[in-house]
Residue, then its C-alpha position, 0 to 999 in steps of 0.5 A: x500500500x502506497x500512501x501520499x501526502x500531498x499536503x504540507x503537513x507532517x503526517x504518517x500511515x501505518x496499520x491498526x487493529x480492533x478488537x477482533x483482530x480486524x486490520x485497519x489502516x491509520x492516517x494522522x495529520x497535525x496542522x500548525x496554526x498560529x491566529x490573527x489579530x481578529x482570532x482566526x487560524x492561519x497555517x505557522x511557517x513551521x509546522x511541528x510533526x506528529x507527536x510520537x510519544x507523551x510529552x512529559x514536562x520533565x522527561x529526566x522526571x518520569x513523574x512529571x506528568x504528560x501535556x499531550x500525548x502520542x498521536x499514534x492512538x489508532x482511534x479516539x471516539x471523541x474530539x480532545x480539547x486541551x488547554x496548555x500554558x497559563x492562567x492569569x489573574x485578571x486585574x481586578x483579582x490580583x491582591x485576592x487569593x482566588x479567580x476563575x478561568x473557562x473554556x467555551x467551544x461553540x459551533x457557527x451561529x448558522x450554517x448556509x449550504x451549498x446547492x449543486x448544480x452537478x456532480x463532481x468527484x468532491x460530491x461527498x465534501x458537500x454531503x459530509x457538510x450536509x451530514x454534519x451540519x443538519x444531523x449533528x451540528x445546531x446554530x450556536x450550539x455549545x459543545x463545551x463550556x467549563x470552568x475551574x477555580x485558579x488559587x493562589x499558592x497555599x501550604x498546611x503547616x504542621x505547628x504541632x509540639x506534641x509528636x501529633x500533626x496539626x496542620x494550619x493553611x497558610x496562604x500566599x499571594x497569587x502570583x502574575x501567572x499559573x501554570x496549567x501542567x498537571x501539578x497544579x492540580x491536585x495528586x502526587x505521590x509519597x516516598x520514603x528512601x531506604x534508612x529511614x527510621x520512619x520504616x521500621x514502624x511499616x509493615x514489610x507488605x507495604x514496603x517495596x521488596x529489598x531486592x528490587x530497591x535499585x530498579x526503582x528510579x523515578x528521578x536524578x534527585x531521589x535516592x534509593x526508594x524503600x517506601x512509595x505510593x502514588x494517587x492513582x487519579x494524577x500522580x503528578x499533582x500536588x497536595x497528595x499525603x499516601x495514609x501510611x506516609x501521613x501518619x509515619x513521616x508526619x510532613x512538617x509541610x503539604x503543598x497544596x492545589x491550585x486547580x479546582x472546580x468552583x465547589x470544591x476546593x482544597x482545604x484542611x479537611x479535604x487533605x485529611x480525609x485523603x490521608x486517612x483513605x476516607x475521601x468518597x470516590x465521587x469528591x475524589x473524581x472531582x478533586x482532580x481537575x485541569x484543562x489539559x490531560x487526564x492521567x493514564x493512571x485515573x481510574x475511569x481511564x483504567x476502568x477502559x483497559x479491559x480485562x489484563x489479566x494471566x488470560x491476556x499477557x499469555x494470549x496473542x490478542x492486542x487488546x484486553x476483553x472489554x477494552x474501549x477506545x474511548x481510552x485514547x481520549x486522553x482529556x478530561x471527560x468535560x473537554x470532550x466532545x464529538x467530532x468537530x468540523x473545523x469551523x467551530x470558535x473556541x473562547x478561552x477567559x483568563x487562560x492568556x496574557x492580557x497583551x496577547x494577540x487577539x486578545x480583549x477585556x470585557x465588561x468585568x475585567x477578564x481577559x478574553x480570547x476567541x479562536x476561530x478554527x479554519x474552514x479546513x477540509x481534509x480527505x484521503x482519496x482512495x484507490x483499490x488492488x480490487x478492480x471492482x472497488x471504485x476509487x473514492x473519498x474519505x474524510x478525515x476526523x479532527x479528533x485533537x486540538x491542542x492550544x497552547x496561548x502562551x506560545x500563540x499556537x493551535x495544534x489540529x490532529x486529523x485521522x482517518x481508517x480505511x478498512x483492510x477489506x477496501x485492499x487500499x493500493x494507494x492512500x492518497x492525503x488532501x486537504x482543502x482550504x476555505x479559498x479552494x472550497x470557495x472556488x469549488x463552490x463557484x464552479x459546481x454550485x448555485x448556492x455558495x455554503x457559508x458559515x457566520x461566526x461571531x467575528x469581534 
């Protein structure tokens, strides 16, 4: 099979599988895009490749969390959305110690279709539109819409004098900007090195085996690790005390979370009730919240794998029973939405700085930036090995969009499956522009399409 990339963007093929060993074959493409000073997407000068692999903060860190991850999922039944950078405080929020920052994803105001006068090898373009448009998109539809609590740094201080742990909030100024990596949220990890004394009250169960001391090494900075526990729900958060490193190490003091929802936000207790395994599942799913990647580890996310057990590492299968491809979604559940077309704008308040381009106050004093996604469309033109397959078109899926505003960069991932029983000959990549669409429309159509987006 012979795959051609006629666009200017980096892309790959390479070959999938289902649940039931059914071959597929995979096209990804990610499109660079930087915006004008009205927010619509216009293609950078360079354009990054695909991801290959998670892309931690610190890769010296093997707990340092991902911002994004690999593009070689074979399929994500929903689009991500994910949020990389800052949030800052607007101005009438900086001497407090708390504001709010959002994300809004919303379709055109409405959506005018083309009508044609004949048919064309692009026929399937306008009824893709079509499709989408009347069975799946409505005018200003809100896709998503969240919003999380920013805090200012803060810190339980253990001022106890008796031998048992009494922890006061101690709370800094909010700082110019804060980070949106993983570790503002909440989650982390306990360890204990090897010599301790703290280790001799641990039962050995709960210690990790002496002979296998050495091969544990998350980090250059950490010496030899006799004792470690990990939040399950984000590893690389902040504010995490294990219940057997709480109650043995006694910290004298627990950074806190910054990234919250609005109605739940970290205190004393919270941090107690973890430290004593007494927080209810629920409160815990929630505690964890950003806008940017979920961990593997969550346990909604594991809940996905599958069965892995004896059966399946002795087994030839790809894929665990019962695994979902919904886990290669790797956003949190509330920056998930179904495919998007491209033509969608995206609102992001007090997620950039308010000098950035594109960038407006409004009437309350937050900074607000609005991101119009291109009228792309991208589309793998398809030739068989079987004479009675007829050549055809396919369109690819935005399944990925990564924004990064303190870089003034949007990332767009597009996939596309052909299966194995078409005998692809070649696979041939296309994308069509908003201009192209235009000039197509004029040739073919009566009725040029048009899509109204509330342009500030």
């Amino acid at each position: 099979m012979k795959f051609t990339n006629t666009t200017i963007h980096p892309a790959l093929a390479f070959e999938g599988s289902d649940q039931l060993k059914q071959k597929f074959y995979v096209v990804v493409m990610r499109q660079t895009h930087t915006w004008n000073e009205q927010g619509l997407l216009v293609l950078a000068d360079e354009q990054d490749p695909p991801c290959m692999k998670d892309q931690l903060i610190d890769p010296d860190d093997l707990m340092s969390g991902a911002t994004e991850e690999s593009d070689l999922a074979r399929y994500k039944p929903k689009c991500d959305v994910i949020i990389k950078g800052h949030a800052y405080p607007p101005k009438h929020r900086q001497n407090q110690d708390s504001f709010t920052a959002s994300i809004k994803l919303q379709t055109p105001d409405y959506v005018t279709l083309a009508q044609p006068v004949a048919a064309s090898k692009y026929a399937f373009v306008a009824q893709s539109i079509k499709n989408k448009a009347q069975d799946h998109y409505k005018a200003g539809q809100v896709l998503i819409d969240k919003t999380l609590t920013i805090l200012s740094p803060r810190y339980l201080l253990n001022d106890s004098i008796t031998g048992n742990a009494h922890y006061k909030m101690h709370i800094d100024p909010m700082p110019s900007k804060v980070s949106l990596d993983p570790s503002s949220s909440f989650g982390g990890y306990s360890l204990i090195e090897e010599g301790h004394s703290a280790l001799k009250y641990i039962n050995k169960d709960e210690l990790i085996p002496e002979q296998e001391h050495d091969s544990i090494k998350l980090n250059p900075y950490h010496g030899t690790i006799a004792y470690l526990q990990a939040d399950g729900f984000n590893p690389a958060g902040t504010g995490y005390s294990a219940p057997i490193y709480h109650k043995y190490m006694q910290p004298p003091r627990i950074k806190l979370s910054q990234i919250h929802y609005p109605d739940l936000l970290i205190s004393e207790s919270i941090v107690n009730q973890v430290a004593r395994g007494k927080l209810d599942y629920d409160r815990y799913n929630r505690l964890v919240a950003g806008f940017g990647v979920r961990a593997k580890s969550h346990p909604e996310r594991v809940k996905l794998v599958g069965e892995v057990d004896k059966d399946f590492a002795n087994s030839e299968d790809i894929y665990p029973q019962g695994f979902d491809f919904a886990y290669w979604n790797s956003a949190y559940l509330n920056q998930q939405t179904e495919f998007l077309t491209g033509n969608e704008w995206l609102t992001l308040t007090n997620l950039c700085a308010p000098d950035a381009i594109a960038a407006t106050i409004n009437n309350k004093g937050d900074t607000v930036l609005r991101l119009y996604l291109p009228e792309t469309i991208a589309y793998l033109a398809l030739t068989s090995k079987d004479p009675q397959m007829i050549a055809t078109e396919l369109p690819m899926r935005l399944d990925t969009v990564i924004v990064s505003p303190d870089r003034q960069k949007v990332n767009l991932v597009w996939r596309g499956l052909v299966i194995e029983d078409y005998q692809p000959d070649e696979i041939t990549l296309k994308v069509m522009s908003r201009d192209e669409q235009t000039k197509l429309n004029e040739q073919y159509y009566t009725q040029t399409s048009q899509i109204v987006r509330p342009l500030a």
